[in-house]
Structures are given as structure tokens and as C-alpha cells.
CHARMM-style PDB file with segment names, atoms N, HN, CA, C and O in Angstrom:
ATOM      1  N   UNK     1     110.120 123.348  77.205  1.00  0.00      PROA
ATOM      2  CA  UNK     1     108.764 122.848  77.282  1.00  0.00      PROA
ATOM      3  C   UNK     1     108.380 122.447  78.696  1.00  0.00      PROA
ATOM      4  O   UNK     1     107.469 121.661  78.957  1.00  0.00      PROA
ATOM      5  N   UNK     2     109.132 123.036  79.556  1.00  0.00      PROA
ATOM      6  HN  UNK     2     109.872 123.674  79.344  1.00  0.00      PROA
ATOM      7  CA  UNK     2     108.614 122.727  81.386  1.00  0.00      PROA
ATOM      8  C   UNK     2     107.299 122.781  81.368  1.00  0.00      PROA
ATOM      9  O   UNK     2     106.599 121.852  81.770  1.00  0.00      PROA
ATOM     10  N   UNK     3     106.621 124.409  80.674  1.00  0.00      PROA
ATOM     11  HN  UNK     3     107.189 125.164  80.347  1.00  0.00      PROA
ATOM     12  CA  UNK     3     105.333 124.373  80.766  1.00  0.00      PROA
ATOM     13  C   UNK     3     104.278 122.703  80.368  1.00  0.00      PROA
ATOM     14  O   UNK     3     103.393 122.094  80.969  1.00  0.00      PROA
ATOM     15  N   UNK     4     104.819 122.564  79.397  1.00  0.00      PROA
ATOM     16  HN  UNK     4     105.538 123.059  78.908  1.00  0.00      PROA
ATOM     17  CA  UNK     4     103.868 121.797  78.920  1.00  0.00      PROA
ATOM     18  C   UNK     4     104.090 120.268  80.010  1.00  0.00      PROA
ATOM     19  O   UNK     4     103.149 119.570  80.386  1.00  0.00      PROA
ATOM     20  N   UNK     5     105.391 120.052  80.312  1.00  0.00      PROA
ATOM     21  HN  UNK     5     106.156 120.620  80.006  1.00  0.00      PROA
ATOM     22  CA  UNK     5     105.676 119.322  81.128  1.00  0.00      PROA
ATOM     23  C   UNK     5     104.786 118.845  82.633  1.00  0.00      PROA
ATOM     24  O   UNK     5     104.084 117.901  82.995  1.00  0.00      PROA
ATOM     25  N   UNK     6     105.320 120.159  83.221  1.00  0.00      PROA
ATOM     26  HN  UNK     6     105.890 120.926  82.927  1.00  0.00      PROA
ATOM     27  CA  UNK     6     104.335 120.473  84.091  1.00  0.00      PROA
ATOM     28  C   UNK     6     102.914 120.127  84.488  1.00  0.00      PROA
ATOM     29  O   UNK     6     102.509 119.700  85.569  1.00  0.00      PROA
ATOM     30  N   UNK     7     102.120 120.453  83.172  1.00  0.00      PROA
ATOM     31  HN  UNK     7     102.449 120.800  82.293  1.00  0.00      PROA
ATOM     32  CA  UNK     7     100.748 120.100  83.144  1.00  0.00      PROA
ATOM     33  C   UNK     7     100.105 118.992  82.358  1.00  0.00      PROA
ATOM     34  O   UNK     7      98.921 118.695  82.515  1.00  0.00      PROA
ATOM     35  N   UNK     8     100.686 118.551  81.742  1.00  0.00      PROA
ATOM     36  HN  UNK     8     101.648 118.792  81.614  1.00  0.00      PROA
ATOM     37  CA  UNK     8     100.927 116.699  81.720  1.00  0.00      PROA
ATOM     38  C   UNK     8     100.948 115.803  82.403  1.00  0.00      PROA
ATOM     39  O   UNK     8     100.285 114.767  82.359  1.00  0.00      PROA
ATOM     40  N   UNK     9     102.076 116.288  83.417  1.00  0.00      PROA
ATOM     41  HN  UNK     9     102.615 117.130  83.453  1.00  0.00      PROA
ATOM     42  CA  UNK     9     101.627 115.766  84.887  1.00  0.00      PROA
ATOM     43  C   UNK     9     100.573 116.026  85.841  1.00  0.00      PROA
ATOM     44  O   UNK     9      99.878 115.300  86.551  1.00  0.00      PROA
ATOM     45  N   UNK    10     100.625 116.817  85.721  1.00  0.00      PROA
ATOM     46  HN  UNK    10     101.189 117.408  85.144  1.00  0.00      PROA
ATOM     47  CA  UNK    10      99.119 117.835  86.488  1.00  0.00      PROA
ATOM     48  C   UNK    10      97.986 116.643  86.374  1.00  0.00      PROA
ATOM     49  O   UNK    10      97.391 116.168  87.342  1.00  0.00      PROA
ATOM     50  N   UNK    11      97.800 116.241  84.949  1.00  0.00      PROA
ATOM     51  HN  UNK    11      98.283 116.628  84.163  1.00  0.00      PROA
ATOM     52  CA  UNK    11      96.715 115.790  84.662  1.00  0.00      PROA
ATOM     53  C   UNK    11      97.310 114.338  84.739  1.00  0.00      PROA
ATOM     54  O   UNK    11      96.548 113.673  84.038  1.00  0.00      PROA
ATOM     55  N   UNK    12      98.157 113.620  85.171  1.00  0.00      PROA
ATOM     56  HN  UNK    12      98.776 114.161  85.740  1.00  0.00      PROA
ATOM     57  CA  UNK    12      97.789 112.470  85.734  1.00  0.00      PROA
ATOM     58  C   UNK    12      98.426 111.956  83.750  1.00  0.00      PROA
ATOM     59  O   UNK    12      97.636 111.139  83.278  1.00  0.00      PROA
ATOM     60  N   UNK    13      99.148 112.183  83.132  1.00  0.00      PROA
ATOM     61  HN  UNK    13      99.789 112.847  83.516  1.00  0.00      PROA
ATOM     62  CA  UNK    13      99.153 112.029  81.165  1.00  0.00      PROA
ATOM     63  C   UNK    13     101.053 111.416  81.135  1.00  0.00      PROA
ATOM     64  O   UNK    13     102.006 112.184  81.259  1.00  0.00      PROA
ATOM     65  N   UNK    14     101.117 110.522  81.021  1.00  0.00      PROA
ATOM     66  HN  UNK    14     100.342 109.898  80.920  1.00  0.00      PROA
ATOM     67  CA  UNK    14     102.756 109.172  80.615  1.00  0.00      PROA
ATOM     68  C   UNK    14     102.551 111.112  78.942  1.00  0.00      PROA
ATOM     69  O   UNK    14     101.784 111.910  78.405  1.00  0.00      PROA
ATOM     70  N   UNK    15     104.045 110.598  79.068  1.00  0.00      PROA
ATOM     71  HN  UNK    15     104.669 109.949  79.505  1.00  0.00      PROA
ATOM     72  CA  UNK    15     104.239 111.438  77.507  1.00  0.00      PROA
ATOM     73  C   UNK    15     104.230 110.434  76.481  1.00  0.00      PROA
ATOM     74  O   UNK    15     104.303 110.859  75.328  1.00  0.00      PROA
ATOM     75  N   UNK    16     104.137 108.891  76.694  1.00  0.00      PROA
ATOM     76  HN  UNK    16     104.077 108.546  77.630  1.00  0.00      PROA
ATOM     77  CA  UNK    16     103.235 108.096  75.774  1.00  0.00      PROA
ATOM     78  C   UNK    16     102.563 108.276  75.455  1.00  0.00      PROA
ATOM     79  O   UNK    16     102.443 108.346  74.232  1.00  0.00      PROA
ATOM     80  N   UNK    17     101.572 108.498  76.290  1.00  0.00      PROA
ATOM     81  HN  UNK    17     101.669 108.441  77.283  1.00  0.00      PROA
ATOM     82  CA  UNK    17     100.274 108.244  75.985  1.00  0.00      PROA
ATOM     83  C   UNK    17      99.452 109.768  75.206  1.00  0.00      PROA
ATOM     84  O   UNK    17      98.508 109.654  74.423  1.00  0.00      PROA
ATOM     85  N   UNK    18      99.881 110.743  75.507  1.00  0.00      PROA
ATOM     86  HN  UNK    18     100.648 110.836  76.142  1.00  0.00      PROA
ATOM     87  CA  UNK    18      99.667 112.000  74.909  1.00  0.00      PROA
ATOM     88  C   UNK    18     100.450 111.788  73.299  1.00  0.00      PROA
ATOM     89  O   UNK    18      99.721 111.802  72.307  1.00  0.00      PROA
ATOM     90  N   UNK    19     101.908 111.602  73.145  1.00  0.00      PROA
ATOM     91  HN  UNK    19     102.500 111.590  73.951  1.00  0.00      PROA
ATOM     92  CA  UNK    19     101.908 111.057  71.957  1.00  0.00      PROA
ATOM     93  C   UNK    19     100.983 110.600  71.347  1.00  0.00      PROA
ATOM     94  O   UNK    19     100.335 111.193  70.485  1.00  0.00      PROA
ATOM     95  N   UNK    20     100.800 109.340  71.783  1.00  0.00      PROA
ATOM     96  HN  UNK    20     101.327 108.858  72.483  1.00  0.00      PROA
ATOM     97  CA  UNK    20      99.763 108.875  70.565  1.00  0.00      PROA
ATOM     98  C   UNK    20      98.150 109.881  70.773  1.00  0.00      PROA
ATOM     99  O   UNK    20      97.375 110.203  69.873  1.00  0.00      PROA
ATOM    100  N   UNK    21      98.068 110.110  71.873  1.00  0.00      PROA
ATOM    101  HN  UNK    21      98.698 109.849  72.605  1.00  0.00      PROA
ATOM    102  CA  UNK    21      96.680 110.864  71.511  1.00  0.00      PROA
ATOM    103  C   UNK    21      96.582 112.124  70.236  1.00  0.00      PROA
ATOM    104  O   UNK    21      95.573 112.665  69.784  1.00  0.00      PROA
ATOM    105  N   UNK    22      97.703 112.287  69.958  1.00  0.00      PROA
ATOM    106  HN  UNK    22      98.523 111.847  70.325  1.00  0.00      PROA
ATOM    107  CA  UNK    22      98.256 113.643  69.107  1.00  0.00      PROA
ATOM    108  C   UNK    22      99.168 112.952  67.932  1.00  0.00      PROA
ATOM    109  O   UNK    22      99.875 113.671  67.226  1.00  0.00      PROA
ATOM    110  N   UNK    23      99.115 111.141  67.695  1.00  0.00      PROA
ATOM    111  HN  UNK    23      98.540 110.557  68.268  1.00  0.00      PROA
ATOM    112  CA  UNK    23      99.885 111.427  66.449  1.00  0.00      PROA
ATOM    113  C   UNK    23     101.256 111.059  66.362  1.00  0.00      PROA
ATOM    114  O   UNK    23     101.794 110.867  65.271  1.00  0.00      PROA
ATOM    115  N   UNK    24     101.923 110.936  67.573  1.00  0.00      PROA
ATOM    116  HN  UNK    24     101.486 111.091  68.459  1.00  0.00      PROA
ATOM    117  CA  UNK    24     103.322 110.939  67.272  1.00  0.00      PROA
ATOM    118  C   UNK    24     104.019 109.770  68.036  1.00  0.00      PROA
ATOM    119  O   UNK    24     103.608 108.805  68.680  1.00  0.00      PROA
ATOM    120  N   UNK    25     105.017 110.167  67.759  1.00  0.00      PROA
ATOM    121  HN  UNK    25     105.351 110.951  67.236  1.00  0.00      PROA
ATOM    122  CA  UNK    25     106.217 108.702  68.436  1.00  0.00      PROA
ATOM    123  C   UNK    25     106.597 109.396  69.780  1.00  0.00      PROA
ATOM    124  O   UNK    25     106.782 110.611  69.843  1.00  0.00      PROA
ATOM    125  N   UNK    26     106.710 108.504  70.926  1.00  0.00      PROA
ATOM    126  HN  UNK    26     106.559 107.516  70.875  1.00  0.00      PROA
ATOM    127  CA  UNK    26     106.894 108.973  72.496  1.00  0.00      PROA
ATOM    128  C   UNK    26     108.358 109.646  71.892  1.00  0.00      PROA
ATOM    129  O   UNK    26     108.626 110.837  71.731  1.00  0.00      PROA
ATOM    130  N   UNK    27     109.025 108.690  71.676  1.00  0.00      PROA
ATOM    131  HN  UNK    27     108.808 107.722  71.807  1.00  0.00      PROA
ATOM    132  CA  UNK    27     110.982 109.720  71.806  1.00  0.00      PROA
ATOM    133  C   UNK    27     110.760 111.011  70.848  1.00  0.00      PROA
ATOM    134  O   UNK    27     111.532 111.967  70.925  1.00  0.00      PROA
ATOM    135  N   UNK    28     109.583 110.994  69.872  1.00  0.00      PROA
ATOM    136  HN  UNK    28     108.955 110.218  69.809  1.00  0.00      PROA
ATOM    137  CA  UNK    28     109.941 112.537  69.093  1.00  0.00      PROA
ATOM    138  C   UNK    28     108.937 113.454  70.090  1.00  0.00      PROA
ATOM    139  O   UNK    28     109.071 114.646  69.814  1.00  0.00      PROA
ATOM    140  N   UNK    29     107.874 113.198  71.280  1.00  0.00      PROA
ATOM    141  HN  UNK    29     107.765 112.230  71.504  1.00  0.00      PROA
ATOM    142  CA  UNK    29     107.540 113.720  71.669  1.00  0.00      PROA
ATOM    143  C   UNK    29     108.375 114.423  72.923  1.00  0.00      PROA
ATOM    144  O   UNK    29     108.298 115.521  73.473  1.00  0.00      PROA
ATOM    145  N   UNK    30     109.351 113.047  73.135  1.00  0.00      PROA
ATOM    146  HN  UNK    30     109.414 112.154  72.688  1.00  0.00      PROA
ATOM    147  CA  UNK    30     110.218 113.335  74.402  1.00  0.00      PROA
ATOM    148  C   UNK    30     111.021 114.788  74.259  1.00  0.00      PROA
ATOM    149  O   UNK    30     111.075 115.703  75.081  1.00  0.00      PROA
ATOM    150  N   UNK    31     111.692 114.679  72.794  1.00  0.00      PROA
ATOM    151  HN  UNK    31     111.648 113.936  72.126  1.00  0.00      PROA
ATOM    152  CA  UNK    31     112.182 115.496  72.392  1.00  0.00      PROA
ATOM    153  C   UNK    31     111.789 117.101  72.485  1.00  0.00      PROA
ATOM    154  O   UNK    31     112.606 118.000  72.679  1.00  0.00      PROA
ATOM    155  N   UNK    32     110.461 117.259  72.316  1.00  0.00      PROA
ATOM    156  HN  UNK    32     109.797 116.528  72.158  1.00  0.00      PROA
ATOM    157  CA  UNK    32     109.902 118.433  72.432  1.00  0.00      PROA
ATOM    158  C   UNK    32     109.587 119.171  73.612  1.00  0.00      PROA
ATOM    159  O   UNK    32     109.380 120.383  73.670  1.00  0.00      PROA
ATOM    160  N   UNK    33     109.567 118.302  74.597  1.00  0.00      PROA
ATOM    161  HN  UNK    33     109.736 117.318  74.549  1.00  0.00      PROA
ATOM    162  CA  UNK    33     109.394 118.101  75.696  1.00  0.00      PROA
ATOM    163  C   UNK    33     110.678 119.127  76.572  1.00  0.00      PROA
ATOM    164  O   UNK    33     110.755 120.189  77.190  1.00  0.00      PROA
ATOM    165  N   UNK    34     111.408 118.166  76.196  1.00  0.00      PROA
ATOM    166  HN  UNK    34     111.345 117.303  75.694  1.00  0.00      PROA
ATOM    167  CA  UNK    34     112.686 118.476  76.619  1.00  0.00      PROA
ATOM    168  C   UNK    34     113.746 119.505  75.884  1.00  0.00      PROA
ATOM    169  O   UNK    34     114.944 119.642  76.132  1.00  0.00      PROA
ATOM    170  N   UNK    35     113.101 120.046  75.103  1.00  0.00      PROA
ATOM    171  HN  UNK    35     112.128 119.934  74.902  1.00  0.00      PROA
ATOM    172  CA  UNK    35     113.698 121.291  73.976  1.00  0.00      PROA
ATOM    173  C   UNK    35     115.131 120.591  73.172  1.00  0.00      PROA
ATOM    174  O   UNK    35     116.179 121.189  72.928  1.00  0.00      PROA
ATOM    175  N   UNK    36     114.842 119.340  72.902  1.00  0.00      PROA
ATOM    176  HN  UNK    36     113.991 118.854  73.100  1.00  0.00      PROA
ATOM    177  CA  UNK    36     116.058 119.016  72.062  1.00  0.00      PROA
ATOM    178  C   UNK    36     115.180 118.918  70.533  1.00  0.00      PROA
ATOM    179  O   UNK    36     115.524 118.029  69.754  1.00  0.00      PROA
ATOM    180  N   UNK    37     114.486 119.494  70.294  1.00  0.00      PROA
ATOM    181  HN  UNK    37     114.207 120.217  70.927  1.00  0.00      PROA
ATOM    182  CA  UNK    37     113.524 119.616  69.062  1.00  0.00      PROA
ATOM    183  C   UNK    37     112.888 120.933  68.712  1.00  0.00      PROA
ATOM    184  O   UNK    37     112.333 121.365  69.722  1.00  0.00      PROA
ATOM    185  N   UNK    38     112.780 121.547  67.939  1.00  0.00      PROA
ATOM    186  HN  UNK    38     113.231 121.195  67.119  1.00  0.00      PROA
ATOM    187  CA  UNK    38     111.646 122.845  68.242  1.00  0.00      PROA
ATOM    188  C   UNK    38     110.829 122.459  67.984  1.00  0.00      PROA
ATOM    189  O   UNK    38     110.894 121.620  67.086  1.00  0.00      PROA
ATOM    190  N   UNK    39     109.342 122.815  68.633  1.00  0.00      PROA
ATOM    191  HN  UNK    39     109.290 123.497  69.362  1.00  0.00      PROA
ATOM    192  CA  UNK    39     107.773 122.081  68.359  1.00  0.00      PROA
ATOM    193  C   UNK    39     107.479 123.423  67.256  1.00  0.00      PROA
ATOM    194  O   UNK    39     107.688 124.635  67.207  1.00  0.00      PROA
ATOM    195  N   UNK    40     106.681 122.039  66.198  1.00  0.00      PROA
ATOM    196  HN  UNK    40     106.510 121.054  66.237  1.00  0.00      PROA
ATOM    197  CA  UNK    40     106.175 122.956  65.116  1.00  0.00      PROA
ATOM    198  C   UNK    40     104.893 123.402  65.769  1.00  0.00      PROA
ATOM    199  O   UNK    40     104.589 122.890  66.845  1.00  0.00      PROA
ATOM    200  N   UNK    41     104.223 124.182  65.295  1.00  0.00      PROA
ATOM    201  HN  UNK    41     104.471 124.599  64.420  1.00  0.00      PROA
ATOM    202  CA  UNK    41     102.839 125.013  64.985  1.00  0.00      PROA
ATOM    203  C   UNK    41     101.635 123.717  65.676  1.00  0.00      PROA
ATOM    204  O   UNK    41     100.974 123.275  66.615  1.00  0.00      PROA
ATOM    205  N   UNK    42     102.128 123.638  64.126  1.00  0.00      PROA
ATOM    206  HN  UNK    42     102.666 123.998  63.363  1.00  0.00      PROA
ATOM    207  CA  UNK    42     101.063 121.881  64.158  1.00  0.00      PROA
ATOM    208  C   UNK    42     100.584 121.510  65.746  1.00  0.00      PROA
ATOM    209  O   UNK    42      99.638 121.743  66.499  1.00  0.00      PROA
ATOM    210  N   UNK    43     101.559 120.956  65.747  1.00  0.00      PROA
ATOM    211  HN  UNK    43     102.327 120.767  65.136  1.00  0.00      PROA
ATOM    212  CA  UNK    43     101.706 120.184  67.438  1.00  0.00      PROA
ATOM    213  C   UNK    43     101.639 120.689  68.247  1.00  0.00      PROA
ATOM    214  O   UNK    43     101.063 120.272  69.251  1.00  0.00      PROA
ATOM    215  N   UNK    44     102.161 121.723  68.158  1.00  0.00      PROA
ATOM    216  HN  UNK    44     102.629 122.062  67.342  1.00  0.00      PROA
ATOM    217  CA  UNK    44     101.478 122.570  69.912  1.00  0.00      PROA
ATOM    218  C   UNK    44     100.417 122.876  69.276  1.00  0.00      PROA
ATOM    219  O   UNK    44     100.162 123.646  70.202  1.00  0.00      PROA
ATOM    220  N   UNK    45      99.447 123.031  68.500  1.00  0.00      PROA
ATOM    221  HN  UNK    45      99.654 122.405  67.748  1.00  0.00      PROA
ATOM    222  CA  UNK    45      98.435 122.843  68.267  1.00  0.00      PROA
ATOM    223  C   UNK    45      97.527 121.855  69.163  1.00  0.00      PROA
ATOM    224  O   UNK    45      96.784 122.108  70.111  1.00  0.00      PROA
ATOM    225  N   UNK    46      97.818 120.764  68.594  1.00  0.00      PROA
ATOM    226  HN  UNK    46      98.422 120.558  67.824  1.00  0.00      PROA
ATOM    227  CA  UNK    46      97.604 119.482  68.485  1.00  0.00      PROA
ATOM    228  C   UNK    46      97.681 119.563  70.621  1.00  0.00      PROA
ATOM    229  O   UNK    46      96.790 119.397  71.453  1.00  0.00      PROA
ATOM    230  N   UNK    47      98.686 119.782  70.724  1.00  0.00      PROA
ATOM    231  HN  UNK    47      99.411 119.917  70.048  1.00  0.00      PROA
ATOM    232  CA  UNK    47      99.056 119.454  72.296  1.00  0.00      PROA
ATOM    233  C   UNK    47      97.860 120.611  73.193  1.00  0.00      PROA
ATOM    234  O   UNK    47      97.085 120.353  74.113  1.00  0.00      PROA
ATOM    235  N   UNK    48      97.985 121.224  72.852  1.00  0.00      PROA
ATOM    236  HN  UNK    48      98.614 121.434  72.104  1.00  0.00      PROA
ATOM    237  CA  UNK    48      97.301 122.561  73.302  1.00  0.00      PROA
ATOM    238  C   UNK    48      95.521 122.129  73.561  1.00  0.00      PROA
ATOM    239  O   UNK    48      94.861 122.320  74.582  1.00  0.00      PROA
ATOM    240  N   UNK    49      95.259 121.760  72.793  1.00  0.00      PROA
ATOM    241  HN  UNK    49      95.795 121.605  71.963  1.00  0.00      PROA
ATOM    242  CA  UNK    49      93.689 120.122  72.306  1.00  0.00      PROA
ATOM    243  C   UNK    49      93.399 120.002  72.782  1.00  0.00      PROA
ATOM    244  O   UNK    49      92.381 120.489  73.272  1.00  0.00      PROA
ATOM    245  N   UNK    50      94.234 119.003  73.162  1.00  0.00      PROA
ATOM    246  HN  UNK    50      95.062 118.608  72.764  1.00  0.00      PROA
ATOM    247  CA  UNK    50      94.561 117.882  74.125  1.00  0.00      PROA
ATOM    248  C   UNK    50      94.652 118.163  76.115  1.00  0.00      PROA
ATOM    249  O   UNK    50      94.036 117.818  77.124  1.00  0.00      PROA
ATOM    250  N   UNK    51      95.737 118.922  75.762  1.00  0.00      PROA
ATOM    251  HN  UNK    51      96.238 119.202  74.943  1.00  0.00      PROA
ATOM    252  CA  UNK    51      95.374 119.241  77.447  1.00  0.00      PROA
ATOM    253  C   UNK    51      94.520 120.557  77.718  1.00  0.00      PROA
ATOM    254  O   UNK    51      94.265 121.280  78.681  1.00  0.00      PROA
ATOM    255  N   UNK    52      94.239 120.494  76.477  1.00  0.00      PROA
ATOM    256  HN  UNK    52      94.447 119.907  75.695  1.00  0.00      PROA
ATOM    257  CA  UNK    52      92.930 121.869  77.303  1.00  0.00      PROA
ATOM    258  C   UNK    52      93.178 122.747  77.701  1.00  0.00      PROA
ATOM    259  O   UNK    52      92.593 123.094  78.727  1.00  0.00      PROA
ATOM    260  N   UNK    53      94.033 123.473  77.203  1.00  0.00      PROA
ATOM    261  HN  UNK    53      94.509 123.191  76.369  1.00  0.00      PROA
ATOM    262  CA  UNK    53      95.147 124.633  77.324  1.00  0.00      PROA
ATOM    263  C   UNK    53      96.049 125.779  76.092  1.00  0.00      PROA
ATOM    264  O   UNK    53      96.695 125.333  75.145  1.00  0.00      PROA
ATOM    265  N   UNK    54      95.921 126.977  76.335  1.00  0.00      PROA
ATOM    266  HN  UNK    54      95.396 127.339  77.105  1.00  0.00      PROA
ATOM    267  CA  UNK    54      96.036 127.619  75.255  1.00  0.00      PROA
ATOM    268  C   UNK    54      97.467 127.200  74.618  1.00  0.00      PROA
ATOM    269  O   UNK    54      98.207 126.315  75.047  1.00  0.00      PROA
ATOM    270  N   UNK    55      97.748 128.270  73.187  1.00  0.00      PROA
ATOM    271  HN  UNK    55      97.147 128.989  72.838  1.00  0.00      PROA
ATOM    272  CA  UNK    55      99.250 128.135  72.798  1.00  0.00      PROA
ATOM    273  C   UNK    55      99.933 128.579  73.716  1.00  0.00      PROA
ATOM    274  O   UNK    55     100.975 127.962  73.935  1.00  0.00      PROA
ATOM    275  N   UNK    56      99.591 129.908  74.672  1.00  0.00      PROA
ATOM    276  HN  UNK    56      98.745 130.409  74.494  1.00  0.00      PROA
ATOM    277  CA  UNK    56     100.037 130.893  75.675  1.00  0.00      PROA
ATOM    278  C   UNK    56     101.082 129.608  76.685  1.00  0.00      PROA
ATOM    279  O   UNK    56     102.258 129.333  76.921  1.00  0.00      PROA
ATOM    280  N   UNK    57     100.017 129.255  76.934  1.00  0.00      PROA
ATOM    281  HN  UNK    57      99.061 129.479  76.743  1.00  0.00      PROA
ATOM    282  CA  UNK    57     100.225 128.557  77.847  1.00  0.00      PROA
ATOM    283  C   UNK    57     101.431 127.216  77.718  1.00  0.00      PROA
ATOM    284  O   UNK    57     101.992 126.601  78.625  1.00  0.00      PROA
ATOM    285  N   UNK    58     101.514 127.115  76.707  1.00  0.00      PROA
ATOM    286  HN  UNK    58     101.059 127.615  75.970  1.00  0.00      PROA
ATOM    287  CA  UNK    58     102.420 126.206  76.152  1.00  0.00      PROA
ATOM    288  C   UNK    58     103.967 126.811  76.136  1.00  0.00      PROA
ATOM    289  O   UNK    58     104.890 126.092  76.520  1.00  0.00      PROA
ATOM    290  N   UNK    59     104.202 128.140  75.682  1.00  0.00      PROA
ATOM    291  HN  UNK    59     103.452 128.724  75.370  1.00  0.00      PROA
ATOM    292  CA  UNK    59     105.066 128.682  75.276  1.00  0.00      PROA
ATOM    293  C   UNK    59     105.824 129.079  76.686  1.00  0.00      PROA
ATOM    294  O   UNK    59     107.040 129.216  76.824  1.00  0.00      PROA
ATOM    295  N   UNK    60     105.021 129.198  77.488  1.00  0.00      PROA
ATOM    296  HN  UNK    60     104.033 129.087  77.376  1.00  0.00      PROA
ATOM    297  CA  UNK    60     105.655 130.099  78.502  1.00  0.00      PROA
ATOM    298  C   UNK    60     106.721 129.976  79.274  1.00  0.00      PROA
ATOM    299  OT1 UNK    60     107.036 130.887  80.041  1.00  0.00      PROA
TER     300      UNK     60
END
């Protein structure tokens, strides 16, 4: 999840605080983050929203 990493920061976004904007607990977000989780559908959904950015873009 570098990608998504990446542009989280970009935008100035704690992975707190995107958690809760999307729903979830920071350590299960950390997790996804950091590929010790696989992100469901849902949530990169959900994440994708949020930073204003495709699934593409998430995956990459």
C-alpha cells in the first residue's frame, strides 16, 4: 500500500485521521497500509473517496 501511503502524505492526512474519516480503527488501518492485512473492496473504496483518487491508483 506505498501507493496509498504516499498520497496521504501528499495531502498533509495522520493515518488516524483518514481512519476515522472512512470508519475504521488507526492499527487496522495501519495494517493495510503496510500490507500486513489485505484491503477489502469496501475500503479501498471508501479510501479511494476520500483522497480523491481512483482504485487504479490505489493498487499500484
Amino acid at each position: 500500500m506505498t501507493s496509498i501511503k504516499k498520497i496521504r502524505k501528499k495531502r498533509g492526512i495522520s493515518q488516524r485521521e483518514l481512519a476515522k474519516r472512512i470508519g475504521i480503527s488507526a492499527p487496522r488501518y495501519n495494517q493495510y497500509e503496510n500490507n500486513k492485512r489485505s484491503l477489502p473492496p469496501k475500503i479501498a473504496l471508501l479510501i479511494a473517496k476520500e483522497l480523491n483518487i481512483t482504485l487504479e491508483d490505489i493498487y499500484k
